[in-house]
C-alpha positions in Angstrom: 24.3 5.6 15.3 21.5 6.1 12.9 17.7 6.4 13.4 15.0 4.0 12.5 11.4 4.4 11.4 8.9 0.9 11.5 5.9 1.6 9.4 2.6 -0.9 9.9 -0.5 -0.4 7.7 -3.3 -1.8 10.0 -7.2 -2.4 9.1 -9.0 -4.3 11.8 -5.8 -5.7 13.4 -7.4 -5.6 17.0 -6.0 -8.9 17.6 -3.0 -9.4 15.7 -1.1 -5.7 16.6 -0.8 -6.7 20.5 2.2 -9.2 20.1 3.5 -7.1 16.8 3.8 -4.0 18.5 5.4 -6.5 21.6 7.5 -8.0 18.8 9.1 -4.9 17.3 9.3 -3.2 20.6 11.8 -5.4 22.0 13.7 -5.4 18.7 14.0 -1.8 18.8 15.4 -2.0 22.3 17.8 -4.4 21.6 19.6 -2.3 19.2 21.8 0.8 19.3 19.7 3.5 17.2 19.4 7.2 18.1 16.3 7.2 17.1 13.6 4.8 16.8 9.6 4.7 16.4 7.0 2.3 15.5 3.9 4.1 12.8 1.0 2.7 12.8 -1.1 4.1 9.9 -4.9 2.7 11.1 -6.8 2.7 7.6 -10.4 3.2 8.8 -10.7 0.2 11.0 -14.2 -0.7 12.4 -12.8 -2.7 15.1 -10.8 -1.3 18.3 -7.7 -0.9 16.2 -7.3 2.8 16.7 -8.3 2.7 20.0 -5.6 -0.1 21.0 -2.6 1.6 19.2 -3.7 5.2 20.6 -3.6 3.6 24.2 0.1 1.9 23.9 1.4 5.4 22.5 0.3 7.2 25.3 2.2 5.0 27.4 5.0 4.5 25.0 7.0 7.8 23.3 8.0 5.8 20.4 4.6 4.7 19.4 2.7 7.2 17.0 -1.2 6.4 15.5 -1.8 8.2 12.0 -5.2 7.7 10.9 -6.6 7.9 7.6 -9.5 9.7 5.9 -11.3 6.5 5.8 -10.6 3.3 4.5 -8.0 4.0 1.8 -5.9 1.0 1.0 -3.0 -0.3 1.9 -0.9 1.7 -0.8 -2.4 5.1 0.9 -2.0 3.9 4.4 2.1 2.8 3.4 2.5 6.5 1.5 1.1 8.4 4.7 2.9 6.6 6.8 6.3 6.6 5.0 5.5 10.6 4.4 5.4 11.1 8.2 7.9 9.2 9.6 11.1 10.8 10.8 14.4 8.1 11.0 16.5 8.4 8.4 15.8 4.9 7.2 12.2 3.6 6.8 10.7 0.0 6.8 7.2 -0.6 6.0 6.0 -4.2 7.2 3.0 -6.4 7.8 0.9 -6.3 10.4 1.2 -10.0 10.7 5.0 -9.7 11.1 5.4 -12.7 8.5 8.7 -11.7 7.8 10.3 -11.5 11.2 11.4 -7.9 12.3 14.8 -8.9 13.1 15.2 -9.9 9.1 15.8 -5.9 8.9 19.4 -6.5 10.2 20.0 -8.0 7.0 18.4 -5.2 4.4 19.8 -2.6 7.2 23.7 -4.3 6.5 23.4 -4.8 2.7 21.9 -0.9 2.2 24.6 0.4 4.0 27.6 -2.0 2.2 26.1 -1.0 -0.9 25.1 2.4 -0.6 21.7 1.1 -1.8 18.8 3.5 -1.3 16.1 1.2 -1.0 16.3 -2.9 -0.1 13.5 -5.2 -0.6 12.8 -8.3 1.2 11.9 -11.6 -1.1 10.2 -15.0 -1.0 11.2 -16.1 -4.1 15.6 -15.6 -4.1 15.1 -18.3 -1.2 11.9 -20.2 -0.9 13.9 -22.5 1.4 13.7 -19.1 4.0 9.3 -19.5 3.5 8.6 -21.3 6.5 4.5 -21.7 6.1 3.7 -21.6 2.8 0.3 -20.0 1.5 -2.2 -22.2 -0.6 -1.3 -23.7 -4.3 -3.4 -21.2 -5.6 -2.3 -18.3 -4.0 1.5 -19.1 -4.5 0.7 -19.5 -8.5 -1.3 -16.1 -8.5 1.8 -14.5 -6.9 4.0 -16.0 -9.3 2.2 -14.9 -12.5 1.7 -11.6 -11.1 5.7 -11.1 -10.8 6.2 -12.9 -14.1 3.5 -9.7 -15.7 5.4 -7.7 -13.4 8.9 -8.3 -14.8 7.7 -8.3 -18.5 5.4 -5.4 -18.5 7.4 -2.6 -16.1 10.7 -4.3 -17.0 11.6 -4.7 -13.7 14.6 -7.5 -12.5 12.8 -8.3 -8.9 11.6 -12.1 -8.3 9.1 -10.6 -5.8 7.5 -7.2 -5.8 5.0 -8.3 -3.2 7.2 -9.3 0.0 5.6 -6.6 2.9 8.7 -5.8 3.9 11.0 -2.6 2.8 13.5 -0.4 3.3 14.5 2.7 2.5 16.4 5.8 2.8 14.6 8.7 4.0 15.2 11.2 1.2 14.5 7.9 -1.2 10.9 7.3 0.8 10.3 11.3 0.3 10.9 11.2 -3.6 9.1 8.4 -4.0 6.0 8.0 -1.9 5.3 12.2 -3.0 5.0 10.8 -6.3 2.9 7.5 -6.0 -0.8 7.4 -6.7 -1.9 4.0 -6.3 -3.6 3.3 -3.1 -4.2 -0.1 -3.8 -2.3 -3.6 -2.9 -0.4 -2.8 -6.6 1.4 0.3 -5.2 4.9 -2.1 -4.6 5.3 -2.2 -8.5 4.9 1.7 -8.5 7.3 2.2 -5.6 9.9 0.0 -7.4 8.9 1.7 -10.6 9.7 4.8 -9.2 12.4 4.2 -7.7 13.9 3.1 -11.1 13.2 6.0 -13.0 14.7 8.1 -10.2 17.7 6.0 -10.5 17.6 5.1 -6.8 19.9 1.7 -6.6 18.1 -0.7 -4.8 18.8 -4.8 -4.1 16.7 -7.4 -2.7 17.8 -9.9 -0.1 16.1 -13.2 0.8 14.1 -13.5 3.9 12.6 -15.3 6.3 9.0 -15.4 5.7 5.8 -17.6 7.1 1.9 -17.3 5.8 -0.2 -16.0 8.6 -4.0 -16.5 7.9 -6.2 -13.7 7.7 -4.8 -11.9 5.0 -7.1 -9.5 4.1 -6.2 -9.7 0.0 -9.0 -10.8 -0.9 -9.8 -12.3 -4.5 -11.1 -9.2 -6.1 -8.1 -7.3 -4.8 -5.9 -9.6 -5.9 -7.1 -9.3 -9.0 -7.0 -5.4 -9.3 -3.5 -5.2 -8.5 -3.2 -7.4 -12.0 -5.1 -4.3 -13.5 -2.5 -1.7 -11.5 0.0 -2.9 -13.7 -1.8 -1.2 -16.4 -2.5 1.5 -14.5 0.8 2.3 -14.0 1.5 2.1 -17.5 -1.4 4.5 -18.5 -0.1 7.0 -16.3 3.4 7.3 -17.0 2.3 7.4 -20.7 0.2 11.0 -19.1 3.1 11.9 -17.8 1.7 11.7 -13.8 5.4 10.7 -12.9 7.4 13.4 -14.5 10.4 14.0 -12.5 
């Protein structure tokens, strides 16, 4: 029996978090665990996002709301909640559930065969799995961003991006204490990191469908192309000194 933490970083998901939080509900129950709970990390919403998740945990145990200091970023919002949790495996995942919840049977089963400390779900090992594809432009923007991404951290993973991760608790702890990047680059930093701990990690094809309103918008797109460099800059400081 083991225990399970599901992570959700949520700004102004009023809408979309009803049928997620029905979603992963009925996952959870379906399974043996010994523990399970859902985190929502709200990251300074302005709609009734807060309100809505504070209302199902009060009805539901395994529900929990963390809020943020304001709006923070989806990098802060995935380190607080990965920092809180309590199972001794953690998944972070979208909002939108565009990977399907029950795709963490599969990084669950290849973690454990492999004694992996961290699995990573990807778009790009199987884009037969990608469902609803997101727009020609978007698609080639995430494809040069992992082609930077592989040359510039030396890094072996097709996608860096894919909202959907596992990991061991004590992994999640030694990582997410050390990351800094609150921004939609802090993936590249969590794999970094997770490198230069020598934490083994794999990533497994999954299912995966484009929901629209994605809230990456062009400009933050476009910084996570300049958190590459930040990441660079400050392991040359020495910020990540083990």
């Amino acid at each position: 029996m083991i225990s399970i933490s599901i992570v959700i970083p949520a700004y102004n998901e009023e809408q979309r978090l009803p049928s997620t939080l029905d979603a992963i509900t009925a996952y959870l129950q379906s399974r043996q665990w010994s523990f399970s709970e859902i985190v929502v990390v709200d990251d300074g919403s302005r709609d009734g996002t807060a309100a809505l998740v504070g209302q199902r945990a009060a009805l539901q145990g395994s529900i929990r709301l963390l809020r943020n200091p304001g709006n923070r970023g989806k990098g802060f919002s995935v380190r607080h909640g990965m920092l809180e949790a309590k199972g001794e495996w953690r998944l972070f995942s979208d909002a939108d559930l565009s990977t399907p919840i029950e795709e963490l049977d599969k990084l669950l089963a290849e973690a454990e065969r492999t004694g992996a400390a961290l699995a990573i779900g990807s778009r790009a090992l199987d884009r037969g799995l990608v469902t609803r594809h997101q727009s020609p432009l978007r698609e080639f923007a995430g494809r040069t961003f992992n082609l930077l991404m592989r040359l510039s951290m030396r890094l072996p993973y097709r996608d860096s991006q894919c909202g959907f991760k596992l990991f061991r608790a004590h992994a999640a702890r030694e990582i997410f204490r050390r990351a800094r990047l609150d921004g939609f680059g802090f993936d590249v930093e969590v794999l970094f990191l997770a490198r230069k701990l020598r934490l083994p990690a794999v990533e497994l094809p999954v299912r995966w469908h484009n929901v629209e309103g994605t809230k990456v918008t062009l400009g933050r797109g476009l910084n996570a192309f300049f958190d590459l460099a930040r990441i660079r800059w400050q392991q040359a400081k020495g910020y990540y000194r083990l």
